[in-house]
C-alpha positions as CSV (number, residue, x, y, z in Angstrom):
1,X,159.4,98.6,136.6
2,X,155.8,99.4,137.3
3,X,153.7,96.4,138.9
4,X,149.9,96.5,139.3
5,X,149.1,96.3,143.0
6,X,146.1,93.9,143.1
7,X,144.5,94.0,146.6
8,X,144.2,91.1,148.5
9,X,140.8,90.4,150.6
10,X,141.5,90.0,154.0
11,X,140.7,87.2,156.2
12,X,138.1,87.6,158.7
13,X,139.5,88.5,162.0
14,X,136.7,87.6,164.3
15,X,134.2,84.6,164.9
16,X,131.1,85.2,163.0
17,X,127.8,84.7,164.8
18,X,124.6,83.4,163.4
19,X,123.1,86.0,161.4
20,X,119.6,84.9,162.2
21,X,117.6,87.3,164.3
22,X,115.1,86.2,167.0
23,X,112.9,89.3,167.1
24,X,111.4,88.7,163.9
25,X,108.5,85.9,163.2
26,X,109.6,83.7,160.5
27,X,107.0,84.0,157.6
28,X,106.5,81.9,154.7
29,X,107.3,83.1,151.4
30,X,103.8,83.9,149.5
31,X,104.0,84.4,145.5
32,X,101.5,86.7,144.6
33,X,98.5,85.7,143.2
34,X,99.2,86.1,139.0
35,X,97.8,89.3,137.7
36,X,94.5,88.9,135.6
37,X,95.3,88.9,132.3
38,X,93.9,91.8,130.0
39,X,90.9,91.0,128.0
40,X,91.5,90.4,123.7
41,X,91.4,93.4,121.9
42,X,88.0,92.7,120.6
43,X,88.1,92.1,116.6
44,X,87.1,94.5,114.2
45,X,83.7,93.5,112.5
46,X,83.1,95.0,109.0
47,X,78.9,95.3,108.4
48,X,78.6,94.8,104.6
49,X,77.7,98.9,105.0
50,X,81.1,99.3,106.1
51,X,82.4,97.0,103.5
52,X,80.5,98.8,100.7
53,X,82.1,102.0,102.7
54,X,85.6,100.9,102.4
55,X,85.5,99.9,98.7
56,X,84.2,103.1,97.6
57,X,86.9,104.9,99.5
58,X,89.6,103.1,98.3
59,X,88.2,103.5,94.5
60,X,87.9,107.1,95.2
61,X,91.3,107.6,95.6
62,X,92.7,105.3,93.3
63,X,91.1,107.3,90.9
64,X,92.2,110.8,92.2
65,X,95.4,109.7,92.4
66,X,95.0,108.6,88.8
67,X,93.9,111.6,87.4
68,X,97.0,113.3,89.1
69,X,99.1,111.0,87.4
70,X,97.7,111.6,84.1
71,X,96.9,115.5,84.1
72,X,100.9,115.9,85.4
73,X,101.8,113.1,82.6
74,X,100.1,115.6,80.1
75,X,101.3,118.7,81.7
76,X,104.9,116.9,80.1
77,X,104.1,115.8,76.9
78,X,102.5,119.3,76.4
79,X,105.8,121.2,77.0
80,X,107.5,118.7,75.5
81,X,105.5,119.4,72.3
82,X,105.7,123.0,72.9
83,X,109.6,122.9,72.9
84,X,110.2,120.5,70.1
85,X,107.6,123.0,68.0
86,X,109.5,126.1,68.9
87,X,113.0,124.3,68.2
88,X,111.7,123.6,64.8
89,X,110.4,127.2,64.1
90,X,113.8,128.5,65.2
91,X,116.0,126.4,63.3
92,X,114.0,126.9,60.2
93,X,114.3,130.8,60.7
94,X,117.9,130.4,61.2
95,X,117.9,128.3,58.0
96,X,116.4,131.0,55.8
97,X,118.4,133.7,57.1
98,X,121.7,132.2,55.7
99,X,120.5,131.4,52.9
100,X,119.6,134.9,52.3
């Protein structure tokens, strides 16, 4: 039925010549000289200032962050209080008006 048609590769069909050309002056290969390497990253070097710095800053925000926590915290336990207060008012006004 249907055959793939794989090409052949042909043979060559003349005498190939040296491919070496005489005009141009045979040079030596030459690597490169290596690149210079970049210096270190120089290392970071904390003065007990700095040190002093850092600790207060983290301190100062792990105690915003804190107060955050616990001023949302009591934001909920506030409505929750709230809620559980009015439920109870309700119920006991619903209470006494079928007693009545």
């Amino acid at each position: 039925m249907l055959r793939p048609r794989i090409p052949t590769n042909p043979l060559p069909t003349g005498i190939a010549t040296g491919t070496a050309r005489n005009d141009v002056p045979a040079v030596p290969h030459q690597t490169p000289a290596p690149a210079p390497m970049a210096p270190a990253r120089p290392t970071v070097q904390l003065t007990p200032g700095a040190v002093v710095a850092v600790i207060g800053g983290g301190t100062a925000v792990v105690l915003v962050v804190g107060a955050v926590l616990v001023s949302m915290l009591l934001a909920v336990a506030v409505t929750a209080a709230s809620l559980a207060l009015s439920a109870l008012i309700v119920r006991s006004l619903v209470a006494s008006q079928n007693h009545r």
